[in-house]
C-alpha positions as CSV (number, residue, x, y, z in Angstrom):
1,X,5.5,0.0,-10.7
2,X,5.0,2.0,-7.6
3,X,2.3,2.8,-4.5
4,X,0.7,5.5,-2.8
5,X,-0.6,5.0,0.6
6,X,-3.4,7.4,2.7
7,X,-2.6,7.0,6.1
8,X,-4.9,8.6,8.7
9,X,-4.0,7.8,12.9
10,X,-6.5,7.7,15.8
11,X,-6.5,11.5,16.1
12,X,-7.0,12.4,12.4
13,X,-4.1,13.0,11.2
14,X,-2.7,12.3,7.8
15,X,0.4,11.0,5.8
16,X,0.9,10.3,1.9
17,X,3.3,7.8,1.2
18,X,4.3,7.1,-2.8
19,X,7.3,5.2,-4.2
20,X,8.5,3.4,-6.5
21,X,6.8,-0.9,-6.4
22,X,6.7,-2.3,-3.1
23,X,9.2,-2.6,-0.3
24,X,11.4,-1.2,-3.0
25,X,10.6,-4.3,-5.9
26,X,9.3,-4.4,-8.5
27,X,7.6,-7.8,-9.2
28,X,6.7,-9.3,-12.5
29,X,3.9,-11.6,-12.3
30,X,2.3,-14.2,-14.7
31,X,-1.0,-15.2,-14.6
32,X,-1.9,-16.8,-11.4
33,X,0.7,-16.3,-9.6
34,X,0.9,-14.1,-6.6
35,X,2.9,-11.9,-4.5
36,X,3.5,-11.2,-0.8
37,X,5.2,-8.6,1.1
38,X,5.3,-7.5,4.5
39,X,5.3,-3.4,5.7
40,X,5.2,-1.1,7.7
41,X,3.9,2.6,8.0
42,X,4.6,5.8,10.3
43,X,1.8,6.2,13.1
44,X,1.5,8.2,16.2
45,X,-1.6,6.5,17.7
46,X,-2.6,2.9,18.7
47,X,-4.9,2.8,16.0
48,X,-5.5,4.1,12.5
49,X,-6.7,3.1,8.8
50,X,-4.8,3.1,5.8
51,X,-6.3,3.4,1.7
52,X,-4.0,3.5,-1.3
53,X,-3.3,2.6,-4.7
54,X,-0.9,0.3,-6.9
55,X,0.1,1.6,-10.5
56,X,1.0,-1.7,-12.4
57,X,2.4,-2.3,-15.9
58,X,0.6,-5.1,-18.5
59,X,2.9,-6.9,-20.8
60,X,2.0,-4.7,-23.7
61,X,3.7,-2.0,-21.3
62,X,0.0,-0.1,-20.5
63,X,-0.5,1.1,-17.0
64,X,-3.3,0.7,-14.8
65,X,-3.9,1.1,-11.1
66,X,-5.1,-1.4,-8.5
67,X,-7.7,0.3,-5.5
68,X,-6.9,-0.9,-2.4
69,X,-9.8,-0.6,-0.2
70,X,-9.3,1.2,3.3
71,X,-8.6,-1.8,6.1
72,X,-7.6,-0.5,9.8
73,X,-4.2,-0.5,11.7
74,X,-4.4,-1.6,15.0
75,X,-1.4,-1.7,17.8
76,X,-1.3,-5.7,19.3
77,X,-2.5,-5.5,22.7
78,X,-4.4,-1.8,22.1
C-alpha cells in the first residue's frame, strides 16, 4: 500500500520519503510469488545507508508493515 524510506548520506544528513506502494504500484501478490522493482533515492554524498518500512494489505483487507533492515548506498566507482 505504500513505503517510507530513512535516508541518511555520508555526512549525516537525513531525508524521509513516504508514498503511496512502490515506484507508484500497487502490487497484489499470491502466495509465492514475488515482486521486483528498481529505485532510486536523493543523495548528496558518494555514500549513505538507507532503512524503511512497507505497509501491506492481507486479503481479509488488515494492514501490516514489512521492516526493511538498513543496507548501504554506495556511488559505483566511490
Amino acid at each position: 500500500m505504500s513505503r517510507y524510506w530513512h535516508i541518511t548520506d555520508g555526512a549525516g544528513r537525513v531525508e524521509e520519503v513516504r508514498g503511496p506502494g512502490v515506484v507508484g504500484e500497487q502490487p497484489e501478490l499470491k502466495p509465492g510469488d514475488s515482486y521486483q522493482y528498481t529505485s532510486g533515492c536523493p543523495l548528496s554524498t558518494p555514500s549513505g545507508i538507507m532503512v524503511g518500512t512497507y505497509t501491506m494489505r492481507n486479503g481479509r483487507g488488515e494492514e501490516f508493515h514489512i521492516d526493511i533492515p538498513a543496507f548501504s548506498l554506495d556511488m559505483p566507482g566511490k
